[in-house]
N, C-alpha and C positions, 0 to 999 in steps of 0.2 A: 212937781212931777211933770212939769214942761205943759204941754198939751194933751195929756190926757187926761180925756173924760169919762173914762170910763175900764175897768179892771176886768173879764170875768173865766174864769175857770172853772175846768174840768176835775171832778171831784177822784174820783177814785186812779191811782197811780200818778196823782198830782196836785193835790191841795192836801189829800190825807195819807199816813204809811198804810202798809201792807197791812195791819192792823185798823183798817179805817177809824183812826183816829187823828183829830187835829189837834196839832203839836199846840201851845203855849205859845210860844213865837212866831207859828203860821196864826192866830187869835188876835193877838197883839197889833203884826202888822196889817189884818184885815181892817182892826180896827184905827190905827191911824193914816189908812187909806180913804176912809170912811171921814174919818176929823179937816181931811185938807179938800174936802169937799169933793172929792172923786168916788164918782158910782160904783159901785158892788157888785158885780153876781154870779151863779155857779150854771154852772150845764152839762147835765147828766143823760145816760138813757132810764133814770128812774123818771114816775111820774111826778109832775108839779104838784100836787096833793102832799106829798112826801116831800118833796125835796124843799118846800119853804117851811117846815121844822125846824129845818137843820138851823136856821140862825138862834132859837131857843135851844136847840141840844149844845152848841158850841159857845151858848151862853157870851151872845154878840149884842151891844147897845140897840143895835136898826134891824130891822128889815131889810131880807136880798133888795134890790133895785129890780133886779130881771132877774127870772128865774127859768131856763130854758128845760127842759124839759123833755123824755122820749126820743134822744137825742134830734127836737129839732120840731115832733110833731104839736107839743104844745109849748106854748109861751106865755109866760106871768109880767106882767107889767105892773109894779107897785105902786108907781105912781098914778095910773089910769083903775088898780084895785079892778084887775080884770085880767081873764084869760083866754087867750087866744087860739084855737086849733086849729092844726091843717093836717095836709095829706095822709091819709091811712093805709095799711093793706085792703083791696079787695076780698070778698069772702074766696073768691075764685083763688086766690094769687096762695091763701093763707092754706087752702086746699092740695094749691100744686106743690109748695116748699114742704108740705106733709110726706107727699108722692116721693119728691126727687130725695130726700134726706131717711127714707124708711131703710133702707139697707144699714144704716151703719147701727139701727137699734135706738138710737137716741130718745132722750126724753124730751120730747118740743114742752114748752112752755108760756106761757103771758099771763098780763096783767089783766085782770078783768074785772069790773063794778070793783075794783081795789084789793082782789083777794088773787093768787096765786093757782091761775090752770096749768095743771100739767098731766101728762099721760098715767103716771106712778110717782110715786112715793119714793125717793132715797134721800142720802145724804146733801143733795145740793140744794135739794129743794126746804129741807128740815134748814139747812143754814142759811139760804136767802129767807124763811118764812120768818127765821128771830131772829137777823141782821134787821129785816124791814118791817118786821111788825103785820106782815099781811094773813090771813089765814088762806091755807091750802086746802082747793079744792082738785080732787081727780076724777079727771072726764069718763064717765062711764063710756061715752061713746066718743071716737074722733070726732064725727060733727060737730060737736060740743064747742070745738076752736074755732071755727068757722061757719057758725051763725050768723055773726054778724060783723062789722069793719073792724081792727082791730089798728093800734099805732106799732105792734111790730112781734111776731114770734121769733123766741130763743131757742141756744140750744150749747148746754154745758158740754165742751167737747176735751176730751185732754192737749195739753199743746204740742205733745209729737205730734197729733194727728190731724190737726187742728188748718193747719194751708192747703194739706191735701185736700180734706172734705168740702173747704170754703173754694177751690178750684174747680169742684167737683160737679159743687150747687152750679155757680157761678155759668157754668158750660149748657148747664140744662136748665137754665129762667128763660121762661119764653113773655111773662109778664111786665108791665112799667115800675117793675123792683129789684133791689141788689141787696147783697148779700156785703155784710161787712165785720171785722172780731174791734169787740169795744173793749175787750181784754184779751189777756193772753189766752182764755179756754173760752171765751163767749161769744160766740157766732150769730149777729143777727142778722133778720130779716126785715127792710124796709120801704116803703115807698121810697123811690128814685129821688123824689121832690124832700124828700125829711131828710133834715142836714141843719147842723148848728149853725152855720155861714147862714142859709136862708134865714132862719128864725134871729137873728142875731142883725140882718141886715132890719128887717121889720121892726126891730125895736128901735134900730139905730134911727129908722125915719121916721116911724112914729115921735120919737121924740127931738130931731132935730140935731141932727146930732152924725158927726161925719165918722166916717169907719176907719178913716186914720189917725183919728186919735183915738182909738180901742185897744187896749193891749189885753191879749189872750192868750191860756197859759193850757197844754193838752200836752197829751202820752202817746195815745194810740190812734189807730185810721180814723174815727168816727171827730177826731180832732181835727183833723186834715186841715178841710175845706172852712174852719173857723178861723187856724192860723194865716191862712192863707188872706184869707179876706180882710182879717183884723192890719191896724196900720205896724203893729209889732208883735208879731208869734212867735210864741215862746213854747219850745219844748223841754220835757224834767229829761235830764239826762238816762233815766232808765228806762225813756220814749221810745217805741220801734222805730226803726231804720225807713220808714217811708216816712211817716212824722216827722223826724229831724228834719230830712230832705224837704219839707213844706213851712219850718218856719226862719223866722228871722236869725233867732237866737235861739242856743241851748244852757240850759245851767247847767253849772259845774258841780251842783250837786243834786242826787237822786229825791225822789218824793219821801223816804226813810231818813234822809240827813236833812228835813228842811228845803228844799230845794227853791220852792218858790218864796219863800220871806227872805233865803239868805241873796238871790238871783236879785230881789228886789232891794234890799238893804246894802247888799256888795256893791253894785250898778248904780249907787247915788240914788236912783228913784226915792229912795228915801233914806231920811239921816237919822242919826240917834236924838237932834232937835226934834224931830218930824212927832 
């Protein structure tokens, strides 16, 4: 695989289909990615707790390598068997995105001591609660979100409506945070300084290790600044239209057809010796 030392991708809309499931073929070639002595890892906005299962649910030889995390705010180092956190929302900041997003009704939401706040009870929250295993709790009171620092509130939005209201927020932050959609309907909120590129740069130096031979593989904006940074960014052909524009290379096929095994197997990165 030339000079790279290192692999790591964005899970949802791009290592697994629309079914977050991982293909047999995306399994395979993690795993003889793994065999030619090239680092592993994924980077999600779920939390690092959760997201270093996934190599036992995908039933993978190893352990991730790096495990990025929050998109950005925490980071798993597996070699060092240590976790890393940085920049949060302020209680202030988690306050005002309450204020500026009340009009449209929405149900804010986060991750908190591992369980699921959100304002009510519907069906997005009943499906992230047994997608991730986390239990729901509902905030008797607003405050309730903004007690204490938090690595980012959400907000399940339909995608007609979805650029209007992220234009919306965007015009009225008056804090050191932005607003970004990590999917098509999920709009979040986070410290300016949380970003995969930063948390991704930090493992690159912690461990010695140059960021052009990184190849990283994302879909949507919260990708951006990872392909950017990485020495080969790769976007899944069913990537937003700002995505493309930030990486190197796009597959020719989407995260549903395999996209990143067959990008990596078609592209010589690896052979059917490998």
């Amino acid at each position: 695989m030339g000079n790279i030392d290192l692999i790591i991708c964005d899970i949802d809309g791009t290592l697994v289909d629309d079914e977050r499931r991982l293909s047999e073929l995306a399994r395979e070639t993690i795993e003889k990615i793994h065999a030619k002595g090239i680092k592993f890892g994924i980077a999600s906005g779920r939390a690092v707790s959760e997201l270093r299962h996934f190599a036992q649910v995908w039933n993978l030889s190893f352990p991730f390598d790096i495990v990025i995390g929050m998109n950005g705010a925490e980071l798993w180092d597996e070699k060092q068997q240590k976790q890393f956190d940085y920049s949060k929302m302020k209680k202030e900041w988690i306050k005002e995105v309450l204020d500026i997003m009340r009009p449209f009704g929405l149900n804010p939401y986060m991750l908190k001591d591992g369980n699921l706040l959100c304002a009510r009870l519907d069906q997005f929250m009943e499906q992230s609660s047994k997608r991730n295993g986390s239990k729901i709790i509902v905030a008797e009171d607003e405050s309730e979100f903004y007690k204490e620092e938090n690595a980012k509130i959400m907000f399940k939005i339909p995608e007609d409506r979805i650029d209007d209201i992220m234009a919306y927020a965007k015009e009225r932050i008056t804090g050191y945070y932005t607003a970004f959609k990590t999917q098509p309907i999920m709009l979040e909120f986070t410290d300016k300084r949380t970003d995969k590129a930063n948390a991704l740069k930090e493992y690159a130096q912690m461990n010695d290790m140059k960021m052009e031979n990184i190849m990283s593989f994302g879909d949507m904006t919260n990708d951006n600044n990872m392909l950017l940074v990485s020495g080969i960014g790769v976007c899944l052909k069913n990537g937003g239209e700002d995505t493309k524009k930030c990486a190197d290379l796009i597959t020719e096929f989407t995260n549903n057809e395999d996209g990143f095994a067959r990008f990596l197997i078609d592209h010589k990165y690896l052979t059917e010796n490998d």
